[in-house]
N, C-alpha and C positions, 0 to 999 in steps of 0.2 A: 579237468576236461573229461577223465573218465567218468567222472559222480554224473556232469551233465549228458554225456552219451547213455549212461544206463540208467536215467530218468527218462528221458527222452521214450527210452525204448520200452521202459516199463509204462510208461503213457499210452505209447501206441500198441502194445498190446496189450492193453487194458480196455482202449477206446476199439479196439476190431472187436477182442473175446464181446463187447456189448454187442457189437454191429450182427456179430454171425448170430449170438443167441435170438438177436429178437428179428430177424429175420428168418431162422428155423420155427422160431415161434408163430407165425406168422404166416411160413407155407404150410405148417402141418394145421393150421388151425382152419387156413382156407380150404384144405382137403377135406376138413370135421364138417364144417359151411356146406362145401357143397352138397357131402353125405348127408346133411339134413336135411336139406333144401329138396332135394332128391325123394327122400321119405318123407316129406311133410304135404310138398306141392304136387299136382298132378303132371304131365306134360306140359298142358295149356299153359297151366299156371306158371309153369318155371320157365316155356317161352315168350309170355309177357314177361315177367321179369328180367329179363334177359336182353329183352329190347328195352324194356323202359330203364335200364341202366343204360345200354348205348345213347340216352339223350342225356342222361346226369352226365359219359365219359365226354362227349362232345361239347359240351357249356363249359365242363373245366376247361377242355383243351383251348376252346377257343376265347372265353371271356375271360375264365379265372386263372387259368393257367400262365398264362404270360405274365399279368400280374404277380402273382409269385413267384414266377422265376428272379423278376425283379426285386422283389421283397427281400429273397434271399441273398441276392447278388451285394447288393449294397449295404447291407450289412455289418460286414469287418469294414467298411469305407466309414460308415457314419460313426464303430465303434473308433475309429482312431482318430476321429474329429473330436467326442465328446458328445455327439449329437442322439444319441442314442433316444432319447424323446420327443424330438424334433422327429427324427426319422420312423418312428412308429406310431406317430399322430400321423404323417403323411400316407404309411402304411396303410393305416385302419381305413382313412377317406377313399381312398384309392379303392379297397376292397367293398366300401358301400358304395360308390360307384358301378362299382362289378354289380353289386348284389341290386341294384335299380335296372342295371342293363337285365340281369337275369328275370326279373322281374315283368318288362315289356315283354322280353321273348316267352315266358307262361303265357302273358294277357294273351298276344298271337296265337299261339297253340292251341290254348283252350277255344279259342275262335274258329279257329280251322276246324277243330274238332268236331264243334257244334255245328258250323255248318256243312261238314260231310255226315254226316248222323253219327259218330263215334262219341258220343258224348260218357258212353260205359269208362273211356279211357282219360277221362278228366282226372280223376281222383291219382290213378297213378303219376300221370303227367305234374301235378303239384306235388305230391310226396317225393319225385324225383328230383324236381327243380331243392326244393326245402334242402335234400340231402346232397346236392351237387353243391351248395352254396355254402353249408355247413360245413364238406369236407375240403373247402377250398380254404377256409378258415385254419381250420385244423392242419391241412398240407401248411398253411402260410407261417404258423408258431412251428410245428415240425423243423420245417426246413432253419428257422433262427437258431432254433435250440439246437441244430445241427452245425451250422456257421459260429456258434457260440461254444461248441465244442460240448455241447452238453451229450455226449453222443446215449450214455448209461439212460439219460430222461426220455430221448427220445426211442432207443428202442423199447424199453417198459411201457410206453405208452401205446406204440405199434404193434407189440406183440398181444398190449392186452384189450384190445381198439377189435381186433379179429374174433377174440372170446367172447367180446361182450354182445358183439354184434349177432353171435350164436345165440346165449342164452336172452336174446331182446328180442330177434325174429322170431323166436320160437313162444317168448311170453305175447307178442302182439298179437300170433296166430291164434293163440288158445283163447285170447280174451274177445280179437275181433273176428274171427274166424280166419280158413286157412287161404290167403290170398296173396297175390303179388305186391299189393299197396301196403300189406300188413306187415310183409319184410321188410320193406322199405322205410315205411314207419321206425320200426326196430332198428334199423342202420341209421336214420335219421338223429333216434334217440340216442345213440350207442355213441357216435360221431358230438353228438350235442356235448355229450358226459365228460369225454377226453377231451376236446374242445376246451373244456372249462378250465380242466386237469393241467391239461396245458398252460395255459394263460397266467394264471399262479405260480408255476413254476418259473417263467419266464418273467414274470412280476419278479419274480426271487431274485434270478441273474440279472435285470437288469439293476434294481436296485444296489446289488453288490458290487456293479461297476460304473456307480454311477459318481461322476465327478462333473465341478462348474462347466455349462456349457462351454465352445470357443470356436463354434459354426453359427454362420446366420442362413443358411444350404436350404433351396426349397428342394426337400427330397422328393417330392412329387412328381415333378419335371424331369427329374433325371431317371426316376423309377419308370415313368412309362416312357418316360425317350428307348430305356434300352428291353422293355417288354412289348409292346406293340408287332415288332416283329414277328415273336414267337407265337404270339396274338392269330396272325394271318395264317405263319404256317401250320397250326394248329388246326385251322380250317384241311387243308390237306391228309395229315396226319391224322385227326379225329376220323375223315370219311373214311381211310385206310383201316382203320382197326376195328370200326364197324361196321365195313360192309360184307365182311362174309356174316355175321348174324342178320343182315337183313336181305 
């Protein structure tokens, strides 16, 4: 009884010391971010970026977000079936779902755009959507490998997701000049990289727990039965947190 209480607790603080490192990593690095950003962009420029991220936080909240709340939720449900490939085949469609919804709403945008004469604001508006879609990806293996206990992968990943995104915004600037779209770009990229980083990993875990199926479960259905919700009030929430930037 005692060997299992002080494994137990050597676990847990094992899985926090990750938690708190890559999360200090993380805010000291978004403090580096803004300090460059700062020095690289003028005013203008960093308040375009600043809104054209409020339309990447608002697609998550409201297309992408729910979905992966879902994504994560069910999770240890499908690992204790066996379904664990079932369930992340249902995953993936669900997120290209997302990513076709994300899709129409660019077409729109860029519409609106062009025909109010903002068409200057096209080029961000797609590099924002690209990186909203991508980090919904990335939020979606995140949050598995967090439900999978992998907590050490996932803050390495988070912490190092912030550096990269410094030293990519900063090569995109110098390559295309010093611009809002060009950050974004760089975050796009940055996001793409871990993204990948990810996905390997989790290829990893699930392959090591992987045993004969003994679910015939369309996760699908039950994935968005219980995100849809979060879907709507996302709408809420999204306009909340960025309307004082606008």
């Amino acid at each position: 009884m005692k060997s299992f209480e002080h494994h137990r607790y050597y676990r847990l603080t094992k899985e926090g010391s990750w938690i708190v490192l890559g999360q200090i990593t993380s805010v000291f690095g978004m403090l580096v971010l803004v300090r460059m950003l700062t020095e690289y962009l003028d005013p203008i420029q960093y308040g375009q970026l600043a809104l054209g991220l409020t339309v990447a936080g608002l697609v998550n909240q409201v297309v992408m977000g729910g979905i992966t709340n879902g994504i994560v939720r069910f999770y240890s449900i499908a690992s204790e079936k066996h379904d664990l490939q079932g369930y992340l085949r249902d995953s993936w469609r669900l997120l290209g779902f997302a990513t076709l919804a994300v899709g129409a709403i660019g077409l729109l945008l860029m519409f609106v755009l062009f025909s109010l004469g903002y068409s200057r604001w096209v080029g961000l508006v797609v590099a924002v959507l690209f990186f909203s879609v991508v980090s919904a990806f990335n939020s979606s293996l995140s949050g598995i490998q967090n439900a999978a206990r992998q907590r050490a992968i996932m803050a390495i990943h988070g912490g190092f997701d912030v550096w990269l995104k410094i030293l990519l915004a900063i090569g995109v600037m110098l390559w295309l000049g010093k611009s809002s779209t060009a950050v974004v770009i760089g975050y796009t990229v940055s996001s793409m990289l871990i993204t990948v980083s990810q996905f390997f990993f989790l290829r990893h875990t699930i392959n090591s727990h992987h045993v004969p199926c003994t679910s015939n479960q369309s996760w699908m259905s039950q994935i968005w039965a219980y995100s849809w919700p979060f879907s709507i009030f996302g709408i809420f929430t999204g306009m909340h947190l960025i309307s004082d930037r606008w």
